[in-house]
DRENTOR-735017 format. One record per residue: residue in three letters; y, x, z of N, C-alpha, C in turn. Coordinates in Angstrom, 3 decimals. Each point is the difference from the previous one (the first is absolute). Layout:
# DRENTOR-735017
residuo;nY;nX;nZ;caY;caX;caZ;cY;cX;cZ
ala;Y;X;Z;Y;X;Z;Y;X;Z
...
# end
This chain:
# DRENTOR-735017
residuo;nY;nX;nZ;caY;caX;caZ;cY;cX;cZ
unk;-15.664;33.102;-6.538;1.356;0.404;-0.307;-0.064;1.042;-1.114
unk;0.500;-0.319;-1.138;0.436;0.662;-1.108;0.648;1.731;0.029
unk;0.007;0.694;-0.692;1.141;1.235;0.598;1.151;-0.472;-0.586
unk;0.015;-0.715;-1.179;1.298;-0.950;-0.067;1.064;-0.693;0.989
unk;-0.706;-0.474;0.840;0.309;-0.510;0.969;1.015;0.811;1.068
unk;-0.816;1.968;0.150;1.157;0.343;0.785;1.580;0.286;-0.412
unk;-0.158;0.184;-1.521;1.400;-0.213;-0.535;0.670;-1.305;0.362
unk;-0.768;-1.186;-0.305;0.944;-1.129;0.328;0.520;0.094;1.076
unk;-0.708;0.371;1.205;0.482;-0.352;1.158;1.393;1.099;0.662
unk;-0.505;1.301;-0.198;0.820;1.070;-0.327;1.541;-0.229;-0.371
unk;-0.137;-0.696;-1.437;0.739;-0.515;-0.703;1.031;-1.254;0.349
unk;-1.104;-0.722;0.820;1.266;-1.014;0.583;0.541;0.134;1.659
unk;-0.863;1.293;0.468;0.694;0.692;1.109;1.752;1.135;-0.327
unk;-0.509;0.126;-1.246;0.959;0.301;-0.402;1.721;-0.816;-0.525
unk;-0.866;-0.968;-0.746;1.061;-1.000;-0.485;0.982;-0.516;1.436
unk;-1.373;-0.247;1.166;0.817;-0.545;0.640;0.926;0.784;1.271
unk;-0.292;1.398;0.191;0.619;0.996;1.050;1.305;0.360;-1.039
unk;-0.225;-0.075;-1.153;1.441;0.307;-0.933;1.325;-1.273;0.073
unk;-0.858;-1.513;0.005;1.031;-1.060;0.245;0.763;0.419;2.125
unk;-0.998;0.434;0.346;0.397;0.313;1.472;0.813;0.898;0.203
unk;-0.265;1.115;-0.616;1.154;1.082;0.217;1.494;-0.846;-1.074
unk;0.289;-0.559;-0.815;0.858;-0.588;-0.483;0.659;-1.232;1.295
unk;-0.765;-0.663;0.348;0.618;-0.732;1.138;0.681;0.202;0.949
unk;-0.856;1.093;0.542;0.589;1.027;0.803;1.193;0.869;-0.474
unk;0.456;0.679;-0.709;0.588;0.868;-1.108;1.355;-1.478;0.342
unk;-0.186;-0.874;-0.463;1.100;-0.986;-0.147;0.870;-0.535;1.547
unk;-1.632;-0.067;0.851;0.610;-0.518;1.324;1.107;1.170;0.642
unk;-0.345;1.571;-0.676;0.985;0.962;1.055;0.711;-0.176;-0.902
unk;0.912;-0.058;-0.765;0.729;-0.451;-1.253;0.802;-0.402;0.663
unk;-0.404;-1.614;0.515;0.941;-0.892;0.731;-0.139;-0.217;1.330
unk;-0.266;0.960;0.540;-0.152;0.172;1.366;1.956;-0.186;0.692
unk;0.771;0.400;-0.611;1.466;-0.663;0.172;0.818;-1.271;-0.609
unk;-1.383;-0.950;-0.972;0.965;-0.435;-0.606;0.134;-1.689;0.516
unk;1.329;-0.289;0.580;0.121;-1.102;1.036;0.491;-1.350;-0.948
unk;0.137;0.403;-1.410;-0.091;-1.577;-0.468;-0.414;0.100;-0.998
unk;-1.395;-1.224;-0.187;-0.508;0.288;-1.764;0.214;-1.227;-0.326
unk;-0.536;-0.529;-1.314;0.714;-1.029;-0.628;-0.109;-1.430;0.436
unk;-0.733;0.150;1.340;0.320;-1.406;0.471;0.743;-0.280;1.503
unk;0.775;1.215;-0.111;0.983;0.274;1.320;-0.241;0.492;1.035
unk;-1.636;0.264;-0.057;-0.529;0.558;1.943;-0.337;1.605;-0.414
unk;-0.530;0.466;0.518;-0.274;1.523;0.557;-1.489;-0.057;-0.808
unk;-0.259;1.304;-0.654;-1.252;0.433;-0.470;-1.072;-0.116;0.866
unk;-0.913;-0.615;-0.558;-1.331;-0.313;0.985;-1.071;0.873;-0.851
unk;-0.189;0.943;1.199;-1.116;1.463;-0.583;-1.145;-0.872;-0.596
unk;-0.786;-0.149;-0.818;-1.238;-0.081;-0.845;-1.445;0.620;0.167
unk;-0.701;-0.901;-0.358;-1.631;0.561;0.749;-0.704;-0.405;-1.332
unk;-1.074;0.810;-0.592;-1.110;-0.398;-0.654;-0.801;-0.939;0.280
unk;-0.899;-1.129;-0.078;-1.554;-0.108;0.352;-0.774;0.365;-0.978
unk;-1.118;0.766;0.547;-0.943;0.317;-1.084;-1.223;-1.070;0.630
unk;-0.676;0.085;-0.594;-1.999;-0.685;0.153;-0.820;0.497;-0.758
unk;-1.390;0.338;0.368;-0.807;0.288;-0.892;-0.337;-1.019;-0.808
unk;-0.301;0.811;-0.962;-1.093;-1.001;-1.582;-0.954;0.354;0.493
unk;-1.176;-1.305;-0.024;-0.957;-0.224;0.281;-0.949;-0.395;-1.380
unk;-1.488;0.564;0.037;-0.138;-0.592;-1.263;-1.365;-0.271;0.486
unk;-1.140;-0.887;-0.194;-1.603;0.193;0.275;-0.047;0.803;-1.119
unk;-1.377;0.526;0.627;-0.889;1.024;-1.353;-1.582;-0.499;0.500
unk;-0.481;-0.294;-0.906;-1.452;-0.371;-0.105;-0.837;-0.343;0.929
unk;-0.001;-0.892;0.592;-0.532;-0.732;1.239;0.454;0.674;1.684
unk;0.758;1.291;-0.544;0.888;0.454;1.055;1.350;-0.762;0.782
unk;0.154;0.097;1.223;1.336;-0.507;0.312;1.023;0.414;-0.306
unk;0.962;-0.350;-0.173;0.962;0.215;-0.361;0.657;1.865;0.289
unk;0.279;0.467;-0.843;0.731;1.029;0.038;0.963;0.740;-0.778
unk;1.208;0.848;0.843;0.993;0.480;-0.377;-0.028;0.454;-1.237
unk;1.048;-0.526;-1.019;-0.004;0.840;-1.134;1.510;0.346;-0.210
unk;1.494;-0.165;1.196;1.056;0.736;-0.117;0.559;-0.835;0.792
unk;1.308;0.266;-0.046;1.175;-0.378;0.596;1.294;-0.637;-0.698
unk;0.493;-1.333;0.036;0.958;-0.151;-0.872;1.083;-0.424;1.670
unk;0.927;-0.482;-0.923;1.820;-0.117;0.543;-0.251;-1.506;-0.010
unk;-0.036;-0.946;1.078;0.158;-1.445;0.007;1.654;-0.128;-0.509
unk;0.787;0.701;0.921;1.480;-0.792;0.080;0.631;1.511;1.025
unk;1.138;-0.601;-0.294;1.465;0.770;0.744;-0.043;-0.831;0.677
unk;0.077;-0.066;1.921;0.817;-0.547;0.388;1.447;0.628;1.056
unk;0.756;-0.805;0.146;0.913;0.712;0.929;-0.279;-0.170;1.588
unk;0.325;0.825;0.401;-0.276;0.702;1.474;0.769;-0.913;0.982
unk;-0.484;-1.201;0.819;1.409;-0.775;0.501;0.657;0.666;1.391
unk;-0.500;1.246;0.520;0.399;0.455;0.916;1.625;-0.199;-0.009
unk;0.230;0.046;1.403;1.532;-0.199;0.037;0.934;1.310;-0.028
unk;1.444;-0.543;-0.858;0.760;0.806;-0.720;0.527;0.984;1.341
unk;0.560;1.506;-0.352;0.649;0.817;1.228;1.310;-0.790;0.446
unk;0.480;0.096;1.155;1.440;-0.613;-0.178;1.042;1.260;0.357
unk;1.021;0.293;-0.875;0.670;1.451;0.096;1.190;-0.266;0.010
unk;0.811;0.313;1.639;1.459;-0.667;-0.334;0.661;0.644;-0.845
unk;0.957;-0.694;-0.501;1.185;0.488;-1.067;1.119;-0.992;-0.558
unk;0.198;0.087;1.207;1.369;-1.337;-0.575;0.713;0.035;-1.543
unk;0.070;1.279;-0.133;0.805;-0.025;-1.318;-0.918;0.485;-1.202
unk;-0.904;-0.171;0.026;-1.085;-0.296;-1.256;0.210;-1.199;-0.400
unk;-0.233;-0.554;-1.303;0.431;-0.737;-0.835;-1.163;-1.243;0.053
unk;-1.276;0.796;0.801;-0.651;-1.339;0.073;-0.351;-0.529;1.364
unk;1.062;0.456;0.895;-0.440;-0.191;1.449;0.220;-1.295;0.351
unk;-0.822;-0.791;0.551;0.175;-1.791;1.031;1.116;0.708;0.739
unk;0.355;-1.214;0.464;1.375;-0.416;1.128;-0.116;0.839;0.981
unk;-1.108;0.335;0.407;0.083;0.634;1.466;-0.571;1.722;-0.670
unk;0.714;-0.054;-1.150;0.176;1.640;-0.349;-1.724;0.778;-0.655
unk;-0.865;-0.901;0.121;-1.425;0.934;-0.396;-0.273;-0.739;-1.041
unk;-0.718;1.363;-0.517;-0.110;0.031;-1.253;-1.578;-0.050;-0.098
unk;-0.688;-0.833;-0.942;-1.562;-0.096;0.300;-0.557;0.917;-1.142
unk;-0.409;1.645;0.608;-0.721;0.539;-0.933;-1.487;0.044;-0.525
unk;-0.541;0.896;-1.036;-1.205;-0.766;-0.102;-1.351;0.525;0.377
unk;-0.672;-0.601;0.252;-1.181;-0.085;1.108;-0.631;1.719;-0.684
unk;0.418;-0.185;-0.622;-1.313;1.878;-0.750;0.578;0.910;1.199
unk;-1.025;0.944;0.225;-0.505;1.023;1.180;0.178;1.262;-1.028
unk;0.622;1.050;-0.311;-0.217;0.597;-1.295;-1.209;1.338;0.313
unk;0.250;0.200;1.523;-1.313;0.849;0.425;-1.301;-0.876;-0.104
unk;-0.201;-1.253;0.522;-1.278;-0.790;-0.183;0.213;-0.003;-1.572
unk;0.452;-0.052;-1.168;-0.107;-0.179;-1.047;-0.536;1.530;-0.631
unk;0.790;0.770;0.306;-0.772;1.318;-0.341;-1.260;0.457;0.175
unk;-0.544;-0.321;1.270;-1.511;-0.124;0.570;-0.784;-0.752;-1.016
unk;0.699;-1.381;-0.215;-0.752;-0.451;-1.566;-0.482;0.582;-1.112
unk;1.540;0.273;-0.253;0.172;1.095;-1.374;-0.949;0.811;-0.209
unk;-0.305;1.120;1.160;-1.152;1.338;0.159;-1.281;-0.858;0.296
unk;-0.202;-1.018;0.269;-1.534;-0.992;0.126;-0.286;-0.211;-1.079
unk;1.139;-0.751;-1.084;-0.060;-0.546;-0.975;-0.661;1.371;-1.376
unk;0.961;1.081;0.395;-0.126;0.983;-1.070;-1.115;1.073;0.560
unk;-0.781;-0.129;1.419;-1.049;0.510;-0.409;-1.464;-0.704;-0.587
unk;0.257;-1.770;0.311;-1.127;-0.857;-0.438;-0.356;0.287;-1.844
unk;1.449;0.233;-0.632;-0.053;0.089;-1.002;-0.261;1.216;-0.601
unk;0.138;0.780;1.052;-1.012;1.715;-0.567;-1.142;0.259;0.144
unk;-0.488;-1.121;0.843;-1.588;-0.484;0.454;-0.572;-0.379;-1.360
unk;0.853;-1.178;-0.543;-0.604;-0.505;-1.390;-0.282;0.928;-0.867
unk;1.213;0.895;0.012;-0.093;1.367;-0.842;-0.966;0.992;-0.295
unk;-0.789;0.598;1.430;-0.511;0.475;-0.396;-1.625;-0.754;0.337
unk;-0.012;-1.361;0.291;-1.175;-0.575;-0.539;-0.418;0.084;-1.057
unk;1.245;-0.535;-1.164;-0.256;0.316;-1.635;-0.203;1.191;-0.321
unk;0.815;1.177;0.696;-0.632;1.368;-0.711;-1.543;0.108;0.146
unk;0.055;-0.247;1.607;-1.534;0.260;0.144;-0.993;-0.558;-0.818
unk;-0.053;-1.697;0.373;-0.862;-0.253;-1.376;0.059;0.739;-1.722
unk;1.644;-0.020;-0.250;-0.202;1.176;-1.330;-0.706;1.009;-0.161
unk;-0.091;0.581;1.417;-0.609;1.220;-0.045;-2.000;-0.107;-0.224
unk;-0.188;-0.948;0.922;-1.327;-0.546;0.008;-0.838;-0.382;-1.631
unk;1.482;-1.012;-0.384;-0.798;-0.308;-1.186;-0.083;1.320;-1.177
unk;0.861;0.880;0.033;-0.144;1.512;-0.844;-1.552;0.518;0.264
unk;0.030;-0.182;1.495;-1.374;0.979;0.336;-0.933;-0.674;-0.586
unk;-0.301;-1.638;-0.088;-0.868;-0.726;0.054;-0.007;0.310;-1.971
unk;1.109;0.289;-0.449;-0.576;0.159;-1.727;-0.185;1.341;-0.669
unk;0.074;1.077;1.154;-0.288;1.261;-0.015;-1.703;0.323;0.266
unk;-0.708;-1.447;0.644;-1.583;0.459;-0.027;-0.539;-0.303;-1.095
unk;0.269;-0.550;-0.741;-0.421;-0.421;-1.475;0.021;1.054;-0.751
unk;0.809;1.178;-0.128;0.389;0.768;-1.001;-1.687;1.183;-0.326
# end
């Protein structure tokens, strides 16, 4: 493994805890919003990530980061909140709100934004490493 390498990975721990906190960021957004453009109730949103896998030299396979497969939506079932006189309530008065938890989403949020201070100061650290490492030369 390269020291190149811990930037990449760093780097796409980063790329990808930044698309997460945005998902998240969006799902409490619409944590009220009961009709989007195809008439039903906001369905909260999930990342998948997977590792990149790469061989290195007669070695097995190993980690070199993390990317974002896909968004998918969460199919858990919608809250049901009476309100007869809401504008999007069924016949029998409820209104189907949407599945986001905004406390379970926050728990994300602070998961999400400390993974990405992890990346953070991985890169300092190595910065710091590689300074020392061109400070024995002098």
């Amino acid at each position: 493994m390269s020291m190149f390498s811990i930037l990449n990975i760093s780097a796409s721990g980063l790329t990808a805890e930044r698309l997460r906190m945005d998902i998240i960021s969006g799902n409490i957004a619409n944590a009220n919003s009961t009709r989007t453009e195809d008439g039903s109730a906001y369905q909260r949103r999930v990342p998948v990530f997977a590792t990149i896998l790469e061989s290195e030299l007669g070695r097995d396979r190993v980690a070199k980061g993390v990317q974002v497969v896909g968004v998918i939506k969460d199919n858990s079932p919608y809250k049901l909140i009476y309100d007869p006189k809401h504008p999007d309530s069924n016949e029998d008065g409820y209104v189907e709100m949407p599945n986001v938890d905004v406390v379970k989403e926050m728990v994300d949020l602070i998961t999400a934004s400390r993974a990405y201070e992890a990346n953070v100061q991985v890169i300092n650290a190595y910065k710091s490493a590689a300074a020392k490492a061109l400070e024995i030369g002098r």
